[in-house]
Steps between C-alpha positions, in 0.01 A plus 500: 500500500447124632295470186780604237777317706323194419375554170865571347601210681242263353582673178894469461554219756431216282670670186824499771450156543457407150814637423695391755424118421429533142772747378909397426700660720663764238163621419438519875768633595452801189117551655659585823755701399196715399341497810800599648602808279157594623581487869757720437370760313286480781805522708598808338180697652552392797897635563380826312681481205163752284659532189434230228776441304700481787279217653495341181860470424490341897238242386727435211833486673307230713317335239886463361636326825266196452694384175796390684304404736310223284882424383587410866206260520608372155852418598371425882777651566526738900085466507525362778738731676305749406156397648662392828619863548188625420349334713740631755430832428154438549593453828655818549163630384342372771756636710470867343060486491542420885720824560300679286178386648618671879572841342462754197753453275548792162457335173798348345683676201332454124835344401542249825085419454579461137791194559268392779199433244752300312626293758099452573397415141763335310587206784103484525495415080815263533333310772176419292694416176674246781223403666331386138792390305801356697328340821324158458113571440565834416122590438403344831735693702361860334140358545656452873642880579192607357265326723723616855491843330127505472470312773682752738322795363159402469497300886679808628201698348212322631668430812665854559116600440360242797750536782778792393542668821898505529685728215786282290682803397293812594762763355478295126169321482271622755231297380743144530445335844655177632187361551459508113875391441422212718201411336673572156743252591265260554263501216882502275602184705174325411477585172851419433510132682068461319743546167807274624270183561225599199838412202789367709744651319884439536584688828724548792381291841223623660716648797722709241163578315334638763786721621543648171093542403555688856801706392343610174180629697678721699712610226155595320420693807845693454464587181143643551660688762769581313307695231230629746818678646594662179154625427467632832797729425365580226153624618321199241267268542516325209790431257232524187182404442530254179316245693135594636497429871882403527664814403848497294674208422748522778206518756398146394872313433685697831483167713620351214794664439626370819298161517651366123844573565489320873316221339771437258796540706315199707495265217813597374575376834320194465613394152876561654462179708250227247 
């Protein structure tokens, strides 16, 4: 398992990367829009919605939703509004996996799941197209969410693994322990501030940075959380298995559909007061 985990990351990281810095933003921004119509036909499975066509007219009502969307960034016109409340609602998320995580709760209606993997997806694809194209070093700050992202998942691994003992959310994620969120956290801040002083890019003072970079790793906790919750309902383990060791697609971007849109709302922030 440890084995394919790494190999697919060895395989599509760089390619990621390349992209990221080497790509213009529309053509970016049309490459994610992929990856996302692909989280939620994913997303489709996991509310129970079995038979195709009806999962792929979802997919392509969503897939419809990001045309305006790139229109908005466009214009740069309520962006900003609209990852501030995002991010608020992110917060509520946090409020809802921590009720959730002290009893049984049943499954959430197909229709109610089905607005909810919007509200996950679509802010999540707005975020990055902001993050590359409308915030000063666009390519840096990706390069940035990627490496708390990775950061948090792969030290909460290895340290969940050492010293777990202490259950996160034992309802959701039995296998998450604060010892490995802790030690996530850590290996996120590292990498993250390693990154900061490697380029010195453009960036908000080291204070405000290191309030955010913590803000976005616990908002990468929530939304692994978040979609651990969903699958538990669910009876899954895995959203799909498209990557080898990984799963679906939504297993591997979940912390980033809360992490990207937290991220942005900070430097919208930011950019507010230069």
């Amino acid at each position: 398992m440890l084995k394919a985990r790494v190999l697919t990351a060895l395989a599509l990281g760089p390619l990621l990367l390349a992209a990221i810095w080497l790509l213009p933003t529309p053509v970016l921004a049309a490459l994610l829009g992929g990856v996302a119509a692909l989280a939620a036909w994913e997303w489709t499975t996991l509310i129970g919605v079995r038979e195709q066509t009806h999962r792929a007219a979802l997919v392509g009502g969503f897939v419809a939703t990001l045309v305006p969307g790139w229109f908005l960034l466009e214009a740069g016109q309520g962006v900003v509004g609209i990852l501030y409340t995002v991010a608020g609602l992110w917060v509520g998320a946090l409020v809802w996996v921590i009720l959730h995580g002290r009893r049984e709760r049943p499954a959430p209606s197909p229709l109610w799941s089905a607005v909810a993997g919007w509200l996950v997806l679509w802010p999540c694809w707005l975020a990055l197209v902001y993050l590359h194209g409308s915030t000063p070093w666009g390519p840096f700050w990706h390069t940035f969410l990627l490496v708390l992202v990775w950061g948090a998942d792969t030290g909460a691994y290895f340290a969940g693994r050492a010293w777990g003992q202490r259950r996160l959310a034992p309802r959701i994620s039995p296998g998450k322990s604060w010892e490995g969120a802790i030690g996530g956290g850590v290996a996120a801040l590292l990498g993250g501030g390693a990154l900061v002083l490697a380029l010195q890019p453009q960036a908000p003072g080291p204070v405000a940075l290191g309030l955010l970079t913590v803000a976005v790793v616990v908002a990468s906790v929530v939304g692994d959380l978040f979609e651990s919750m969903l699958k538990r309902q669910r009876g899954v383990k895995d959203s799909g298995g498209i990557l080898p060791g990984h799963g679906g697609i939504l297993d591997r971007i979940d912390s980033l559909t809360a992490a990207a849109p937290v991220l942005a709302a900070g430097l919208a922030w930011w950019q507010s007061g230069i």
